[in-house]
C-alpha positions as CSV (number, residue, x, y, z in Angstrom):
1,X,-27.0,81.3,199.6
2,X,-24.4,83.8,201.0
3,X,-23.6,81.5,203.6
4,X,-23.4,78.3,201.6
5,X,-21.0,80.0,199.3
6,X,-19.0,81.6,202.5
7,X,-18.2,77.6,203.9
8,X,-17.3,76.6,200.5
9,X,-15.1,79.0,200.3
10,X,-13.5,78.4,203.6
11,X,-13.2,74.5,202.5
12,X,-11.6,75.3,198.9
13,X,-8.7,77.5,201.4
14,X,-8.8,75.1,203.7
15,X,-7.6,72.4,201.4
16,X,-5.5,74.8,199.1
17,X,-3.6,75.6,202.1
18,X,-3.1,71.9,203.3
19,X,-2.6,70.8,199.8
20,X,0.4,73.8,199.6
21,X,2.0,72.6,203.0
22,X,2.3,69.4,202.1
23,X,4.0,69.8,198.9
24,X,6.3,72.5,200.2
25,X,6.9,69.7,203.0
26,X,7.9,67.3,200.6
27,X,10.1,69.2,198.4
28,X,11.9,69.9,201.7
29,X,12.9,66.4,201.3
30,X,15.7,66.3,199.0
31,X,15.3,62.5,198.9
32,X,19.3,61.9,198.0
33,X,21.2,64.2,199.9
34,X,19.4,62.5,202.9
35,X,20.4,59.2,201.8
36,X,24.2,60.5,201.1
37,X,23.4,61.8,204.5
38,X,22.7,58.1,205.8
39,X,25.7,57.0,204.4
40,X,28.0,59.5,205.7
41,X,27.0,58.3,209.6
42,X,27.2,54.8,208.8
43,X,30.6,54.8,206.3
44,X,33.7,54.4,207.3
45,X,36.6,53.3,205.3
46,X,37.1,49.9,207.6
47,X,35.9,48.2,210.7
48,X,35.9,45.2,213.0
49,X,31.8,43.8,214.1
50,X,31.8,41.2,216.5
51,X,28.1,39.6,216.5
52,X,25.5,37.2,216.8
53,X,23.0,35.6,214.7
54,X,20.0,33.9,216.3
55,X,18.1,31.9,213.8
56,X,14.8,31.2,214.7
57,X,13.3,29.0,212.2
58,X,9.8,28.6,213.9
59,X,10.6,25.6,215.6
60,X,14.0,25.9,217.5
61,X,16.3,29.1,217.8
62,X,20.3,28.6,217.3
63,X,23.0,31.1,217.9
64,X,26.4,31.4,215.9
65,X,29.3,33.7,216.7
66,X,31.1,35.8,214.5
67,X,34.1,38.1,213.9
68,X,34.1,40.1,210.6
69,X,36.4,42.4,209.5
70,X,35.4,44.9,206.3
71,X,37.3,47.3,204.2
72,X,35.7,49.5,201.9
73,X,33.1,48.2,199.4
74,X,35.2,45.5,198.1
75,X,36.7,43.2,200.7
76,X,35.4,41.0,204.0
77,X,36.4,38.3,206.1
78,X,34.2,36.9,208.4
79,X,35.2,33.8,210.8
80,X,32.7,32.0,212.7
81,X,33.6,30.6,216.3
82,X,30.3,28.9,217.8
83,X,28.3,27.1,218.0
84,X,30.6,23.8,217.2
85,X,28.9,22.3,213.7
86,X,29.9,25.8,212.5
87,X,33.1,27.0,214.4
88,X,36.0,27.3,212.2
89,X,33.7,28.5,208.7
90,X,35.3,31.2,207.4
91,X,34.1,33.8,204.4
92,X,36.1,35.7,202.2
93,X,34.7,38.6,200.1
94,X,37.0,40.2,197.6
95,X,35.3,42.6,195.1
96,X,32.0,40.1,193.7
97,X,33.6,36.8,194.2
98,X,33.2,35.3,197.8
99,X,34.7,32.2,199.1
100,X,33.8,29.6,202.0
101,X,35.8,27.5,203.7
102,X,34.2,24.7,206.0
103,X,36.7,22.8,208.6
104,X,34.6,19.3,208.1
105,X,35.5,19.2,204.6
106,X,38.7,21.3,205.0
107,X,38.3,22.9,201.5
108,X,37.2,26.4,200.7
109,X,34.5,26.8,197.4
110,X,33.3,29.6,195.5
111,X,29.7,30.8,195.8
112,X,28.8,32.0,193.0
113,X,25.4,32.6,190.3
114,X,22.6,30.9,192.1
115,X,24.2,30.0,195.4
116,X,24.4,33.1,196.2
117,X,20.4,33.4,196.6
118,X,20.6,30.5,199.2
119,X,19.9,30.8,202.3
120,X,23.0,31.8,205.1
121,X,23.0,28.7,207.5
122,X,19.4,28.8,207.7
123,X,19.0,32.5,208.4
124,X,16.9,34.8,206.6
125,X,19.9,36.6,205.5
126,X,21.2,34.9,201.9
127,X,25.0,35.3,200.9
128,X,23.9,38.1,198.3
129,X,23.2,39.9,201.5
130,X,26.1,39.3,203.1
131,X,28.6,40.8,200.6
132,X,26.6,43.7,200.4
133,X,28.2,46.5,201.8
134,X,27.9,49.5,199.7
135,X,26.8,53.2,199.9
136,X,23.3,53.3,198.7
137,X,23.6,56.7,197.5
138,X,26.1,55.2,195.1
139,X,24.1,52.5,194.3
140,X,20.3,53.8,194.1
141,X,18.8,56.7,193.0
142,X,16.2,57.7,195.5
143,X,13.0,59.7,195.4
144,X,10.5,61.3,198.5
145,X,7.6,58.9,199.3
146,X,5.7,60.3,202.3
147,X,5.8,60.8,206.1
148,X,5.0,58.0,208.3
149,X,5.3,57.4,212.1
150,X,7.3,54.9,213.7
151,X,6.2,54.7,217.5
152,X,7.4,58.5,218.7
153,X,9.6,59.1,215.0
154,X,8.6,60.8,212.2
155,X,9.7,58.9,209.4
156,X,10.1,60.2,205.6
157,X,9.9,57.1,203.3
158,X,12.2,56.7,200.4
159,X,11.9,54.8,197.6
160,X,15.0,53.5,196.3
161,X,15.6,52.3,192.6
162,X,18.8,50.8,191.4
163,X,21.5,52.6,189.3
164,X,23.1,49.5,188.3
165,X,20.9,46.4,186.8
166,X,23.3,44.0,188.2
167,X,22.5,44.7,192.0
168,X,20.9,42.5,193.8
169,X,17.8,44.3,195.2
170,X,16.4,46.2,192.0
171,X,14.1,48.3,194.6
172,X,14.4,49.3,198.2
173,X,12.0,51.6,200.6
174,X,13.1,53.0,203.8
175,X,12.6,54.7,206.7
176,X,14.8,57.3,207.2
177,X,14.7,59.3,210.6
178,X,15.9,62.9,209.0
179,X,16.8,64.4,212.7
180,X,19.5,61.9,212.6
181,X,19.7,60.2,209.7
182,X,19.1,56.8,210.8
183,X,17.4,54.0,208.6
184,X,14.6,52.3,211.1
185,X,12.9,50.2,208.7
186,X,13.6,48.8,205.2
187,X,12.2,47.1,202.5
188,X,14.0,45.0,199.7
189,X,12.3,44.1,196.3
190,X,13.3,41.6,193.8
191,X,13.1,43.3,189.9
192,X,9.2,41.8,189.2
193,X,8.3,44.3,192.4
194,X,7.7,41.4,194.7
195,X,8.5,42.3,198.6
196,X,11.1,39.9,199.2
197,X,12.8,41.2,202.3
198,X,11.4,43.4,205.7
199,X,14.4,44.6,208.1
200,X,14.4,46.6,211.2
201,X,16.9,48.4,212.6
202,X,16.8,49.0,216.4
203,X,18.6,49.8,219.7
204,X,21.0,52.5,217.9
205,X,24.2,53.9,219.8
206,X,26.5,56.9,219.3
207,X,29.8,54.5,218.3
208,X,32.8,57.0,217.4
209,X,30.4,59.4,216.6
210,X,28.0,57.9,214.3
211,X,24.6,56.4,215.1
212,X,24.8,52.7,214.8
213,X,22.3,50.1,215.3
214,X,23.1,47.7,218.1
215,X,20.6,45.1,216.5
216,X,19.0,44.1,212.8
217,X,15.9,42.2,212.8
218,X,15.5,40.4,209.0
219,X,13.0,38.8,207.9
220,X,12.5,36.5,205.0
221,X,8.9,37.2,203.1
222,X,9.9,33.4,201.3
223,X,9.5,31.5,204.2
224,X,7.1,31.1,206.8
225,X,7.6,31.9,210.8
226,X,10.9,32.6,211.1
227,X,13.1,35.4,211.8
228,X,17.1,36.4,212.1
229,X,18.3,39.2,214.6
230,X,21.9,40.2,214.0
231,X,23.1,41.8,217.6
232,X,26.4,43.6,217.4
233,X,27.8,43.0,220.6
234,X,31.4,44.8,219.3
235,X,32.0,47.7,217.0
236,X,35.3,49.7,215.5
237,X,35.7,52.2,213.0
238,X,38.7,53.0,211.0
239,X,40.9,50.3,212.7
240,X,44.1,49.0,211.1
241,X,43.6,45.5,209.1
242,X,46.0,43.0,208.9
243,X,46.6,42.3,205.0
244,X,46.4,38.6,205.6
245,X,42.8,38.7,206.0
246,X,42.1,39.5,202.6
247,X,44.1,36.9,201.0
248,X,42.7,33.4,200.3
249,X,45.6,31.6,202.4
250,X,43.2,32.7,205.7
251,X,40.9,30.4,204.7
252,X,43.1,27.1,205.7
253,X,43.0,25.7,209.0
């Protein structure tokens, strides 16, 4: 009887102790500052991406070209050079409205209310997802999920939950490596909870001192067999911008 009670009592320890660590390993967490913390290595008040998009729609993979240019939260111009059914497109983002100008029908239009949920020339990205550019520590209040593993890195999961109704993804989870605060994996929900979105976030390089991934990997839960990887082939930080590319006049020929 002694000895039965001596094991149980081990066990009930055992589990005490295990149950202690890992709620004094989650409240080591502080679930926001590490996001703030995720925004402070990707932020930057402006800068210049030069990249490619390779659609892969399951049954052929295309390639398009792009220079974008960003500044702050509100404005983006992005100007497509290949391949040749799309050189010439240009976008223009200033504050929520965003504008498209297409050289085969030489006029611009605004994409707005529903459009903006359609697809990005067959990518998995839509134009929503394009014009986002915010801090999500601004955006989303964020809590501490768990631990999990990807490959080698331990990962603590966030779960993300929007500030503002009007944004676009209502609910977010990601992976957040807290050694150097680098999102490797993301999930975006639409407001009924269903997974809408899966990203990953690979190849990341020490760009004027902040860890940036090289490549995004985006996938589109609403379709079938297909994929979009964004490689960043160029990257600037805090460059000058000429004003021009924020007015509506760069989106003529």
């Amino acid at each position: 009887m002694d000895k039965i009670f001596k094991i149980l009592l081990i066990v009930f320890f055992f589990f005490s102790f295990a149950s202690s660590s890992l709620l004094k390993l989650a409240e080591a967490v502080d679930a926001q500052k590490l996001l703030q913390q995720v925004d402070e290595n990707l932020w930057s008040n402006t800068k210049f991406i030069s990249g490619r998009l390779i659609i892969d729609n399951g049954r052929k993979v295309r390639t398009l070209t792009q220079d974008s240019w960003m500044e702050g939260i509100d404005r983006s111009y992005s100007h497509y050079k290949s391949p040749a059914r799309e050189k010439g497109t240009k976008m223009l983002k200033i504050k929520k409205k965003l504008w498209m100008y297409t050289p085969r029908t030489d006029r611009k239009i605004l994409i707005a209310g529903h459009l903006l949920r359609q697809s990005l020339m067959g990518s998995d990205l839509s134009y929503e997802d394009m014009m986002e550019d915010h801090k999500l520590s601004k955006s989303y209040s964020a809590t501490f999920d768990s631990f999990e593993n990807i490959k080698t890195v331990r990962c603590a999961i966030l779960n993300l939950t929007a500030i503002d109704k009007k944004t676009t993804y209502q609910a977010r989870k990601v992976w957040v490596n807290p050694e150097d605060k680098t999102i490797l994996k993301e999930e975006r929900f639409a407001k009924s909870g269903k997974l809408l979105k899966k990203i990953l976030f690979k190849d990341y390089e020490v760009i004027s001192g902040r860890n940036f991934p090289r490549t995004m990997i985006f996938k589109d839960l609403l379709k079938e067999s297909t994929k979009t990887t964004y490689k960043f082939d160029v990257i600037k930080f805090d460059i000058e911008i000429p004003a021009r590319y924020f007015s509506q006049s760069i989106l003529k020929r």
